[in-house]
C-alpha positions in Angstrom: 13.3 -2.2 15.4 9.8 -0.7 16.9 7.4 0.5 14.0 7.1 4.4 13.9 4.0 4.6 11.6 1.3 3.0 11.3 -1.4 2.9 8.1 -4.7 2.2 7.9 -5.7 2.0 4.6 -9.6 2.0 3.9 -10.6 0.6 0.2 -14.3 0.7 -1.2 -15.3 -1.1 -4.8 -16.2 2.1 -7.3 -14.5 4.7 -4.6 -11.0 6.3 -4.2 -8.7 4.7 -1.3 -8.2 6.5 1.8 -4.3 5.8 3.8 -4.3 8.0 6.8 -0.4 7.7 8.7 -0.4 7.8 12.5 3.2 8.4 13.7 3.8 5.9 16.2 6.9 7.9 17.4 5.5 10.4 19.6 3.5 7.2 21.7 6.9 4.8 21.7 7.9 8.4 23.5 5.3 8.4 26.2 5.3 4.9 26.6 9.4 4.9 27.1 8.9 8.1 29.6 6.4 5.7 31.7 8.4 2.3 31.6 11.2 4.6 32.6 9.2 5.8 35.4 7.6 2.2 36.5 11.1 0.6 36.5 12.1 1.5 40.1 8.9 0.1 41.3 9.2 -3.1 39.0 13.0 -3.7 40.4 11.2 -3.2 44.0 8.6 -5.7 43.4 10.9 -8.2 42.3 13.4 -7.8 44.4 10.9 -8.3 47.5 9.1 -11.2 45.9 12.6 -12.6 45.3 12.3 -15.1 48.1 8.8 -16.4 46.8 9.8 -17.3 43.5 7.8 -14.4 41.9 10.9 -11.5 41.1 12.6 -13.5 38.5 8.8 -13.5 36.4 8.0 -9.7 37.6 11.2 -8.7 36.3 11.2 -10.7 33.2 7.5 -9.8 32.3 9.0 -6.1 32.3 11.7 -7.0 29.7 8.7 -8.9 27.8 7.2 -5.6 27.0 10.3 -4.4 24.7 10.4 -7.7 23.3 6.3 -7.2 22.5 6.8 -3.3 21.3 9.7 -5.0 19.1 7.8 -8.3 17.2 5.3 -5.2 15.7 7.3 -4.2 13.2 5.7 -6.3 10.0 2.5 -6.1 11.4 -0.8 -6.8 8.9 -4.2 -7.1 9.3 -6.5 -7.2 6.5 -10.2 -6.6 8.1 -13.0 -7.1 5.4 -16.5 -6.1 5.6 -18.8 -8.2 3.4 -21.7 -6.1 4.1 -20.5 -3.0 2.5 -17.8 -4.5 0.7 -14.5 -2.4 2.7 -11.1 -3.9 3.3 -9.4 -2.1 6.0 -5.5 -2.6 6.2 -3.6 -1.5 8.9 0.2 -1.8 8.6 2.5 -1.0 11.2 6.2 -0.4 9.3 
């Protein structure tokens, strides 16, 4: 399943912790509305570079992209700043 938020969650030593959501939705939108778009060109290319041994990789590399926006779900990163002492978190559920 494709993550729909994403959190970044910002925490100082002696401050309050800041989470600020950014729904993911609304890009997984645009991006759907362009791969829909680039797919006629995509089946094009590959389908003329058939012959060469290049279609069967364009086309697959265009399936590898679902299979990308799919693995992000789960997603951590923990980002620490010694300097100033912040731990940045971003979470993609």
């Amino acid at each position: 399943m494709i993550p729909l938020w994403l959190w970044i969650r910002v925490e100082e030593q002696g401050r309050r912790k800041l989470a600020l959501p950014v729904p993911l939705f609304l890009a997984w939108l645009l991006l759907a509305a362009l791969l829909l778009l680039l797919l006629p060109l995509v089946l094009l290319a590959g389908l003329l570079s058939w012959p060469w041994g290049w279609g069967k990789a364009i086309i697959l590399a265009y399936v590898q992209v679902f299979v990308l926006i799919g693995a992000l779900s789960g997603l951590k990163l923990d980002i620490e700043n010694r300097e100033q002492g912040k731990i940045t978190r971003i979470v993609m559920q």
